[in-house]
BASE-969523 format. One line per 3 residues: their letters; for each residue x, y, z of C-alpha. Coordinates in steps of 0.25 Angstrom, whole numbers, padded with zeros to 4 digits, always signed. Layout:
<sites>
a> X/Y/Z ~ ...
</sites>
This chain:
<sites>
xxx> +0156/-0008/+0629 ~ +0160/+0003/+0621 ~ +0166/+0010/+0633
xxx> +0176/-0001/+0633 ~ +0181/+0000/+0620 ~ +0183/+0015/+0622
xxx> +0191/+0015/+0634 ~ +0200/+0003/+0627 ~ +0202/+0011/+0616
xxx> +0208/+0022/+0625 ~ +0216/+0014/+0631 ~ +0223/+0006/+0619
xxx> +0226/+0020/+0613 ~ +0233/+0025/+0624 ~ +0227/+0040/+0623
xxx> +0237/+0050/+0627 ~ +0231/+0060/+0638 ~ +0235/+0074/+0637
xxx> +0235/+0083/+0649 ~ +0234/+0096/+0647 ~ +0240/+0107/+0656
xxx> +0253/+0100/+0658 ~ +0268/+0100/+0653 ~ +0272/+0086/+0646
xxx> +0285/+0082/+0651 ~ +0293/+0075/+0641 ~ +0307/+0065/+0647
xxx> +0315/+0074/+0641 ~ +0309/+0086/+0649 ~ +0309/+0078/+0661
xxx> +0323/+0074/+0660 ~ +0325/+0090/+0658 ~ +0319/+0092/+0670
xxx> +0326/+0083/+0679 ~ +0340/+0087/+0675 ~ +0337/+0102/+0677
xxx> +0329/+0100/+0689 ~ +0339/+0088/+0696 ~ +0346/+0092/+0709
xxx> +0355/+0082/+0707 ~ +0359/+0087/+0691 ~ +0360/+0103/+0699
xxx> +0371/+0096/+0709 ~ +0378/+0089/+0698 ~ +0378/+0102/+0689
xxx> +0383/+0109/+0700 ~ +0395/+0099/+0702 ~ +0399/+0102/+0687
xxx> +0400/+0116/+0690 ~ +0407/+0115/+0702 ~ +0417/+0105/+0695
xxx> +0420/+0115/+0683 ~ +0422/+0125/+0695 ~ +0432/+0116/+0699
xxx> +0437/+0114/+0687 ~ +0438/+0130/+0685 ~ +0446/+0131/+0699
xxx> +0457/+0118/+0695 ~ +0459/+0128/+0681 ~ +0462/+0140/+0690
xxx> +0475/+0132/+0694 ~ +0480/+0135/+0681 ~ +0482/+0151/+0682
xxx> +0491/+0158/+0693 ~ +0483/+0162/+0707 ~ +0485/+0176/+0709
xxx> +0480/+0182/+0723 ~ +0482/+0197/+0731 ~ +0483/+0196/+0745
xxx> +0482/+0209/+0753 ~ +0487/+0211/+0769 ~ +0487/+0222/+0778
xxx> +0496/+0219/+0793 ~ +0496/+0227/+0804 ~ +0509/+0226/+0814
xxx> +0509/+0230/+0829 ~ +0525/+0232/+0828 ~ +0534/+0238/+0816
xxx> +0545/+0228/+0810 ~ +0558/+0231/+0815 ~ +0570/+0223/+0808
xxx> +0581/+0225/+0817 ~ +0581/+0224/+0834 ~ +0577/+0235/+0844
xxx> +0592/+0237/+0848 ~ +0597/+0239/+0835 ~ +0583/+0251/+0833
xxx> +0589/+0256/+0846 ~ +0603/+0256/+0840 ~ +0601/+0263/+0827
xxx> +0591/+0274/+0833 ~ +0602/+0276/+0844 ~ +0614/+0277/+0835
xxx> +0619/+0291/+0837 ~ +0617/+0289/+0852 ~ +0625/+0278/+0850
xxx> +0636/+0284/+0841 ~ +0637/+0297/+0852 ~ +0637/+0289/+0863
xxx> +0649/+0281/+0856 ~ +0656/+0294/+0854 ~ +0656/+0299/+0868
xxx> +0659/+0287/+0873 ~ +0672/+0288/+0865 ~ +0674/+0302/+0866
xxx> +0673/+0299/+0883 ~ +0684/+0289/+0882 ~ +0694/+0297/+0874
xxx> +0691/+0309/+0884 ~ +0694/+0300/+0895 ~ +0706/+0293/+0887
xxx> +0712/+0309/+0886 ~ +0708/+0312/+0900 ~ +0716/+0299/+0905
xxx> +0728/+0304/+0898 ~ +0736/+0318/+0902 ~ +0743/+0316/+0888
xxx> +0731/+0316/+0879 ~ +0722/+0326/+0888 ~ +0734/+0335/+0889
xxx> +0732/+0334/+0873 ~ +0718/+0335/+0872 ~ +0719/+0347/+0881
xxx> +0728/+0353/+0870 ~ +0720/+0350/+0859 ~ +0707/+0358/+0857
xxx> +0706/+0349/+0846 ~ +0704/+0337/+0853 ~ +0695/+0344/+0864
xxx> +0685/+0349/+0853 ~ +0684/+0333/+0846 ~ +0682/+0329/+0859
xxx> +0671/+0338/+0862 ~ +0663/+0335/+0848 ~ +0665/+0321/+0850
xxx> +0657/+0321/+0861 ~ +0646/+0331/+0855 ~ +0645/+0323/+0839
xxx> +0630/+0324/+0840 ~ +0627/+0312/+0833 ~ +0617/+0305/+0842
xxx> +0604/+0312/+0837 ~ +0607/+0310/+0822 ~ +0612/+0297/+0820
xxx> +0601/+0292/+0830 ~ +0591/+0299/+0820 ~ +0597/+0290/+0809
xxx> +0597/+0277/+0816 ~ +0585/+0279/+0821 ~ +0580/+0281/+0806
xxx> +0589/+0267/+0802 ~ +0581/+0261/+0814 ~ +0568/+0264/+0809
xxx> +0571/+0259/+0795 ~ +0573/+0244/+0802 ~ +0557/+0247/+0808
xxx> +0546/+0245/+0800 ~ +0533/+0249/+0801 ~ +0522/+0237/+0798
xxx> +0511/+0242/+0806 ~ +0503/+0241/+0794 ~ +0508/+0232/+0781
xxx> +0500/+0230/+0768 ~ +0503/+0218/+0761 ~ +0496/+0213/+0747
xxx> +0501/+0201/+0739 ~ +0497/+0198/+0725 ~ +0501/+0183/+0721
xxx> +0502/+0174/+0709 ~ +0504/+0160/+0710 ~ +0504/+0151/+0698
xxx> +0506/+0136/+0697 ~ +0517/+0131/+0689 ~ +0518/+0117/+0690
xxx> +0508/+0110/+0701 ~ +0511/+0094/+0695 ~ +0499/+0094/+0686
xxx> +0491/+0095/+0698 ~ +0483/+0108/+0692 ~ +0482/+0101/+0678
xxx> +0475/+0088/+0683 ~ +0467/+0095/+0693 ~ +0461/+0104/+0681
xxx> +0460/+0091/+0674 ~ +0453/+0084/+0687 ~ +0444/+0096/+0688
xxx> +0438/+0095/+0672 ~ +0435/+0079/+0676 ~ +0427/+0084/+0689
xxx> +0419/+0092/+0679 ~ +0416/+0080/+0670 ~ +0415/+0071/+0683
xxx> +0403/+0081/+0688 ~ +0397/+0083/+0672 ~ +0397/+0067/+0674
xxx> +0390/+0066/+0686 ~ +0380/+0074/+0682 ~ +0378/+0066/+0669
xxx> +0375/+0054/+0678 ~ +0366/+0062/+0688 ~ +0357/+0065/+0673
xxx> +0356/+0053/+0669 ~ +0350/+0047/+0682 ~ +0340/+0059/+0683
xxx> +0338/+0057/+0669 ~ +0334/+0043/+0671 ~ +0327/+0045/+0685
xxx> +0316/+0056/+0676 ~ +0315/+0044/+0664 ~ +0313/+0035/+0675
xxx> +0303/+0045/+0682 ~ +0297/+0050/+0668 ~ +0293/+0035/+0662
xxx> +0288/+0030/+0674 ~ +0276/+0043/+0673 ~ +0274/+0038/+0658
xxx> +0272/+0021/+0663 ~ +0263/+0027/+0676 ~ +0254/+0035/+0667
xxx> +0256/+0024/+0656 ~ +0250/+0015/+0666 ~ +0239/+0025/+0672
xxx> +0232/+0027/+0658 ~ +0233/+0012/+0658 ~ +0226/+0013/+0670
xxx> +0216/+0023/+0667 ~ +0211/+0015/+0655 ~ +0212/+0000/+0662
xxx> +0203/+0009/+0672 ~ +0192/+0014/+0662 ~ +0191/+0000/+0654
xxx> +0188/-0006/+0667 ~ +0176/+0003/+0671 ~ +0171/+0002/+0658
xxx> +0172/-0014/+0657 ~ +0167/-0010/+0672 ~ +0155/-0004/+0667
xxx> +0152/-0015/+0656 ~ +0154/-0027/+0665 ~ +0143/-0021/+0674
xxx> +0133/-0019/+0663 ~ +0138/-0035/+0659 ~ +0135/-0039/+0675
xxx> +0121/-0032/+0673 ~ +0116/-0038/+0661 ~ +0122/-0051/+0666
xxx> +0132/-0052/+0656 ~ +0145/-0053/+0666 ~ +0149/-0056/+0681
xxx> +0148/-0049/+0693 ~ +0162/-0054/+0694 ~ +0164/-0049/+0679
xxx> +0161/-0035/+0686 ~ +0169/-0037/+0700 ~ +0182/-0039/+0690
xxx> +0181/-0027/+0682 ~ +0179/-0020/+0696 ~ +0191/-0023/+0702
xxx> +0199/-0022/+0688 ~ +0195/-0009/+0690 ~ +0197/-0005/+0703
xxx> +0213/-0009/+0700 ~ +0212/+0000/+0688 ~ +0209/+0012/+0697
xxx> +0220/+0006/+0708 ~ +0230/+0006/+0696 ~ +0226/+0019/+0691
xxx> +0228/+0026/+0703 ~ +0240/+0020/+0706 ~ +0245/+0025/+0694
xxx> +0237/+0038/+0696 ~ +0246/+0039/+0710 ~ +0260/+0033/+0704
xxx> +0259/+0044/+0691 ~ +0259/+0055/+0700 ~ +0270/+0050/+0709
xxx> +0279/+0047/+0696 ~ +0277/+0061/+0692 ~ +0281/+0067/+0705
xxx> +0294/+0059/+0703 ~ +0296/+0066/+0690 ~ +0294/+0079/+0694
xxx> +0305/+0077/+0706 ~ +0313/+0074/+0696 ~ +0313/+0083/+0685
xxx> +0312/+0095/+0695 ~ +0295/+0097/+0693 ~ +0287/+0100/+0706
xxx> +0281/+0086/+0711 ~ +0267/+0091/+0708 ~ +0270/+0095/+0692
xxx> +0259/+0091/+0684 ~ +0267/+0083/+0674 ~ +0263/+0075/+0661
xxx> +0275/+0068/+0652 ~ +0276/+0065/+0639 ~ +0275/+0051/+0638
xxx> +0265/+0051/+0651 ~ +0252/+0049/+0642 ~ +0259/+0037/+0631
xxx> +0255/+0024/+0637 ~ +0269/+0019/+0632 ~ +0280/+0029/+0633
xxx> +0287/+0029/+0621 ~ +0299/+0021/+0618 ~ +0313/+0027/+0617
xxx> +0323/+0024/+0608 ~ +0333/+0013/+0607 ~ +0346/+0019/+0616
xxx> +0359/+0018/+0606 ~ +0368/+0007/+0611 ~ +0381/+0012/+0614
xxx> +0396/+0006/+0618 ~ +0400/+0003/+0632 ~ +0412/+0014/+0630
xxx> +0401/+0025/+0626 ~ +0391/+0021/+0637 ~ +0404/+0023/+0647
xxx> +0408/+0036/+0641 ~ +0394/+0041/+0642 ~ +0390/+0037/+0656
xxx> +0393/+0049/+0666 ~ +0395/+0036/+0675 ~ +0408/+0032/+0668
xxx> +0414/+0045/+0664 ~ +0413/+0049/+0679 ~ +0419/+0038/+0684
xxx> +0431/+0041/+0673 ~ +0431/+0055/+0677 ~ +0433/+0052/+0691
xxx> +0444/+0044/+0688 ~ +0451/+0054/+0680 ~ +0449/+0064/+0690
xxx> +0456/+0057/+0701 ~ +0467/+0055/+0691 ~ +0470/+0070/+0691
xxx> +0468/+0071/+0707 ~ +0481/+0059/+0707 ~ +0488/+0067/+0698
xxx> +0485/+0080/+0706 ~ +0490/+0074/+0718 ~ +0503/+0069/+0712
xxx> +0503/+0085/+0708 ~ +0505/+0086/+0724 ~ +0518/+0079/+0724
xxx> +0523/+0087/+0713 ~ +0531/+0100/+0715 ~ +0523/+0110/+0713
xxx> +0529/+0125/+0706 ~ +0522/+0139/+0705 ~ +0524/+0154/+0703
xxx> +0521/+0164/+0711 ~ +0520/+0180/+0710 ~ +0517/+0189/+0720
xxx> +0517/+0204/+0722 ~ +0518/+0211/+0737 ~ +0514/+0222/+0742
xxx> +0518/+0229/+0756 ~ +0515/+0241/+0763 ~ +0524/+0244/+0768
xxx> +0533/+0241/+0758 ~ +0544/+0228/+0761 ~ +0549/+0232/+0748
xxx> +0554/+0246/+0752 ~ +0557/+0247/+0768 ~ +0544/+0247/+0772
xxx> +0539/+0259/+0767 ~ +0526/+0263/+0770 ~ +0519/+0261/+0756
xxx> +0516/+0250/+0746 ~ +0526/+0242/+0739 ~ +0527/+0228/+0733
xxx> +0534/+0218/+0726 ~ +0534/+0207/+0714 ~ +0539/+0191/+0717
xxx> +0539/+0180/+0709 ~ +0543/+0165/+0713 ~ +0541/+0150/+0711
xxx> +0535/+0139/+0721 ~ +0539/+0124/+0721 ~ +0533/+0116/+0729
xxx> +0537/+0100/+0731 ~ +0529/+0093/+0738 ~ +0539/+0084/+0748
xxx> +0530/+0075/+0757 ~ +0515/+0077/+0763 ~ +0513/+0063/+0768
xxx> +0511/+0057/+0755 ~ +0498/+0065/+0753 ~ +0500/+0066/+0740
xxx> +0503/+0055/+0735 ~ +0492/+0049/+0742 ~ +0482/+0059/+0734
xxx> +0487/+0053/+0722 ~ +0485/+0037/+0725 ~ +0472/+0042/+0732
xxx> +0468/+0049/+0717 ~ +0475/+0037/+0710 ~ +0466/+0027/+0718
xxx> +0454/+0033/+0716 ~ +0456/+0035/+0701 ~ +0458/+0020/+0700
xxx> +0444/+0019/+0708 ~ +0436/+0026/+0698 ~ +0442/+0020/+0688
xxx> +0437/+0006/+0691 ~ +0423/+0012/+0694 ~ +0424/+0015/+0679
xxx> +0427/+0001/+0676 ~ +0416/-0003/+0686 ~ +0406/+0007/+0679
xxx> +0408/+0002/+0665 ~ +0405/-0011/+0668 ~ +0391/-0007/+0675
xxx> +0388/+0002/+0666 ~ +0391/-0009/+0655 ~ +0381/-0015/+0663
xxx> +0371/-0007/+0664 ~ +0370/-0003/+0650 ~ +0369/-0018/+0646
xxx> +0356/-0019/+0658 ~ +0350/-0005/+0653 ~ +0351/-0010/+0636
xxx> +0345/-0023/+0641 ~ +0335/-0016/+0649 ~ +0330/-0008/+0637
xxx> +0330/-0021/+0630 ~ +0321/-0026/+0637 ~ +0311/-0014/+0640
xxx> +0310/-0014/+0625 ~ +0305/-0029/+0624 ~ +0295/-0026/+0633
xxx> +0291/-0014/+0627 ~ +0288/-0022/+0615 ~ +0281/-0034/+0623
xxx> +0275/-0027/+0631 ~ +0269/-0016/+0618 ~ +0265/-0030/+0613
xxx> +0258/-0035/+0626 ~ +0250/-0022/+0625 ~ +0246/-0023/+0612
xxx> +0241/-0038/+0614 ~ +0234/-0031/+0628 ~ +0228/-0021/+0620
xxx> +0222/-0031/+0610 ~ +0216/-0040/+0619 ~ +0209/-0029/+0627
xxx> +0205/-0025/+0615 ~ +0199/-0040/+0609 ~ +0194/-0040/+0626
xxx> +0187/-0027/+0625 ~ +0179/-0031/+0611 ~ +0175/-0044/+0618
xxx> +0171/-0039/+0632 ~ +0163/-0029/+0623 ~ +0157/-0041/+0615
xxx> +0153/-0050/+0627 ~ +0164/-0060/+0624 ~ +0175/-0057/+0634
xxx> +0172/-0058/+0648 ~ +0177/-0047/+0657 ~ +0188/-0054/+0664
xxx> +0194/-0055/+0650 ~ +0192/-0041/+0648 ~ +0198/-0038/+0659
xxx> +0210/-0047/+0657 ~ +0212/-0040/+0644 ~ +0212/-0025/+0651
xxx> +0222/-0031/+0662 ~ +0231/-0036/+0652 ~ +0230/-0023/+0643
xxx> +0234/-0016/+0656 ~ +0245/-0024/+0659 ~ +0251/-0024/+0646
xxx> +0249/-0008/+0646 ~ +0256/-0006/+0658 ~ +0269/-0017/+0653
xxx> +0269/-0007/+0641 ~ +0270/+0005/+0649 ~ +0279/-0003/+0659
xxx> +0289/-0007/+0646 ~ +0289/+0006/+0640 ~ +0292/+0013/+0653
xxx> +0304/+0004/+0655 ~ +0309/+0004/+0641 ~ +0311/+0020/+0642
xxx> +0319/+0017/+0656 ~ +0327/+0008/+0651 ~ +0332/+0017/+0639
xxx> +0334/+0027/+0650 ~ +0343/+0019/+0658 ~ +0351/+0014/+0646
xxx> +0352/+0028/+0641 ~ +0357/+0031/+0655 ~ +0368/+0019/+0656
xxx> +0372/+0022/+0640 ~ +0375/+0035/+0645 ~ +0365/+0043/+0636
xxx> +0358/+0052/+0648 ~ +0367/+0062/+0649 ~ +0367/+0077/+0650
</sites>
């Protein structure tokens, strides 16, 4: 009967086991865990950086865009800015002029020749003879072609191979606030993405509370298991020396038999469901599925209990919860994309500098080398009509602004909702914590006052064994209560907004 007793004392202490060799895992390390090991946290960072990159780009709006553009042209044919005749003209112009002069000199000769009175005169005159004569011989023809055709050649231009590079400035002067709110759009992205990743924490903060307590209840209830399991075989033991010296029932020994097997049904089972609900922590907090993993609170038969969440004001809750402040961001933003979109119907104004340069050089007749040239203007442009595009870009924004801010109302309400739900939740996990801590202690006693008896010969062992089921029972609505009180306190520090990065 001793034997008894010792195992009962075991139990109603609630030893901690220590194993050695391993690394205890505290909630707070598991939490670590899961945020830097989360698949879903890495996206949700990498969303933030590429809204600050976006953000970045909408501030590059502000300052002037300069570029250098560089061209080389190849062209089968020369430029030639007046018509083949008049080339032809120019480069036979003292052809021309000598071929007028004999003309003329042909028709005088033949005029004299017509007339005795005037040949007889001309025949008088050496004068008139020698004029005659040099009229017909000026030599003319060769130079004055030579000039034209050097005025000819000036009106031809050699583009065989141009060089062109461009260097351009262009800054915005008025765009209709559009670059203003689209910087101001681009910052709320930001928050918008900081947001979302606030409410992707909290539900993997809550998924490794949830996978983290339910460790702590199984091995709770294993090593409740364990110890329902050795009192049996040593009442097992004692009712067949009562059977022998004829003290107790072979039906006395049949019940203890079967209470027993369950025992090793029950503690396998919760062999088999700690090891699972491991795994489960280990996906989620990044650990290989086969870590060998021992928790903090794993060896405590009753977790310990956390303290009581701070109420707060519905108007706190709602500027805390990633939930709501999304919802008032994306409303905002999509008041920046209307405005930006009546920026589209607005005249638009800018300045511009550019500086060319040709080879060959447009700015001095083409010469064969480098040469450029400063410019400066201003652009308006004023929209006129697009098919209304705009101005359905801004109702579209206008709408959908509109939208989001009834799923804000929407949310305040449910969230109103579910705080009141998750308060009344903890409520009542805490009045059973206490039952429940009372039932236990009742359990304990009795088993106790069964246990003596049984010992003493006075209790039978049904009763004994009715006290051990009920000490299970009320061992496992302890663990059971525990387990939910810590939950719950997770949920409501979830819908208070408090889980946040």
């Amino acid at each position: 009967m001793g034997t008894v007793r010792r195992v009962l004392l075991s139990v109603l202490v609630f030893l901690p086991l220590v194993v050695k060799g391993q690394e205890v895992l505290t909630l707070d390390k598991c939490r670590s865990l899961a945020v830097e090991n989360s698949r879903d946290l890495s996206i949700k960072r990498t969303e933030i950086e590429l809204a600050g990159y976006d953000r970045k780009i909408a501030m590059a709006n502000y300052f002037p865009s300069i570029s250098a553009t560089g061209a080389y042209m190849w062209h089968q044919k020369p430029l030639q800015m007046i018509s083949d005749e008049r080339i032809d003209a120019l480069s036979n112009l003292g052809t021309n002029i000598q071929g007028g002069i004999n003309e003329w000199a042909r028709l005088v000769q033949d005029e004299i020749n017509s007339r005795p009175d005037l040949f007889a005169e001309y025949i008088a005159s050496p004068l008139w003879q020698k004029f005659m004569d040099r009229i017909a011989d000026l030599g003319i023809a060769g130079p004055i072609d030579q000039i034209g055709q050097s005025v000819a050649k000036e009106f031809v231009l050699d583009i065989s191979n141009v060089y062109l590079g461009v260097v351009s400035l262009t800054q915005p002067v008025f765009a209709g606030g559009k670059i203003v709110l689209a910087n101001q759009a681009a910052r709320l992205a930001e928050e918008l993405a900081r947001e979302q990743y606030g409410m992707q924490y909290a539900d993997i903060i809550v998924d490794v509370d949830a996978a983290y307590w339910q460790i702590v209840s199984i091995a709770g209830k294993k090593r409740l298991a364990e110890a329902y399991s050795d009192l049996l075989q040593s009442i097992q033991k004692d009712v067949e020396i009562a059977v022998g010296a004829g003290v107790a029932t072979a039906s006395d020994a049949l019940s203890v038999k079967v209470k027993a097997g369950e025992a090793e049904l029950m503690l396998n089972k919760a062999t088999n469901g700690l090891a699972l609900a491991k795994m489960l922590l280990c996906k989620r907090t990044g650990l290989p599925l086969d870590s060998e993993i021992v928790l903090e609170d794993e060896e405590s038969m009753l977790s310990p209990q956390p303290e009581a969440v701070a109420e707060k004001d519905l108007e706190s809750i709602l500027s805390d919860r990633p939930e709501t402040r999304s919802l008032a961001l994306a409303g905002d933003i999509y008041d920046k994309k209307a405005g930006m979109a009546r920026a589209d119907m607005m005249p638009q104004v800018g300045l511009t500098a550019n500086y060319m340069l040709s080879n060959p050089n447009m700015y001095h007749g083409f010469q064969k080398k480098f040469g450029g040239a400063f410019s400066v203007g201003i652009m308006v442009k004023i929209p006129i009509f697009h098919g209304f595009e705009a101005l359905q870009k801004y109702r579209r924004a206008k709408a959908e602004a509109s939208l989001y801010r009834e799923r804000y109302q929407d949310a305040r309400e449910m969230i109103s909702l579910q705080v009141s739900q998750c308060s009344d939740a903890c409520d009542q996990a805490l009045q059973r914590v206490k039952l429940s801590s009372d039932y236990l202690e009742s359990a304990r006693e009795n088993l106790s006052v069964a246990t003596a008896g049984f010992e003493a010969g006075t209790i039978d062992t049904r009763t004994l064994l009715s006290a051990q089921t009920a000490w299970l029972q009320a061992g496992t609505e302890a663990i059971d209560a525990s387990v939910e009180l810590r939950l719950a306190t997770s949920n409501l520090l979830r819908a208070q907004g408090e889980l946040r990065p």
